[in-house]
N, C-alpha and C positions, 0 to 999 in steps of 0.2 A: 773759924768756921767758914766765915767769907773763902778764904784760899783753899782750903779742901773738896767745897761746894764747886769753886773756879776750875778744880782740877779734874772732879770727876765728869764734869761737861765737856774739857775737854776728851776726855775719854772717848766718849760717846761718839766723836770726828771721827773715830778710828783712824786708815790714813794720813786722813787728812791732819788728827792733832800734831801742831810742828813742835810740840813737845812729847813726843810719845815717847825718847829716849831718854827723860828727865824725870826723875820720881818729885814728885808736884804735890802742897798740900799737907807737908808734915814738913817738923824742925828737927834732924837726924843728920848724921856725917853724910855726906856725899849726894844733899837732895839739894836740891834748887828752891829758892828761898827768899822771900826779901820780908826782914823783920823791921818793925819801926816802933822803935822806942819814944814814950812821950812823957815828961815830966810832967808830972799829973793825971787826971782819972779823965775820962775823957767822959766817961758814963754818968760822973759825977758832974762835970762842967765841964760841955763840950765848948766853951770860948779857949779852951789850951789849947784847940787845935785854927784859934784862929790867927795865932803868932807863932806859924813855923821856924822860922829863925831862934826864936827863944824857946821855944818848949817840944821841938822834935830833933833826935839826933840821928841822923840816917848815913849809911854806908852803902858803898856799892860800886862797881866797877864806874874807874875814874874819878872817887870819891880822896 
């Protein structure tokens, strides 16, 4: 929700968004995207996200 909410704001830059050639905000082939996975609920016990090393596994250019 967060990144869908992110995306259609940037919409709104028209322009000016410097991602208007990127489909932004959904998980589909050929969109732009950063997913982050977390071993454990975070909803449940938000302390998982307070040892990123141990409990987030993240990807991404230069990863």
């Amino acid at each position: 929700m967060a990144t869908s909410g992110n995306a259609e704001l940037f919409r709104l830059a028209g322009e000016r968004d410097p991602y208007r050639q990127a489909r932004l905000g959904v998980i589909e082939p050929g969109a732009w995207a950063d997913v982050l996975i977390v071993e454990g609920d975070p909803t449940d016990d938000l302390e998982v996200l307070a040892d990123p090393d141990k409990n987030l596994a993240t990807t991404g250019y230069g990863a």
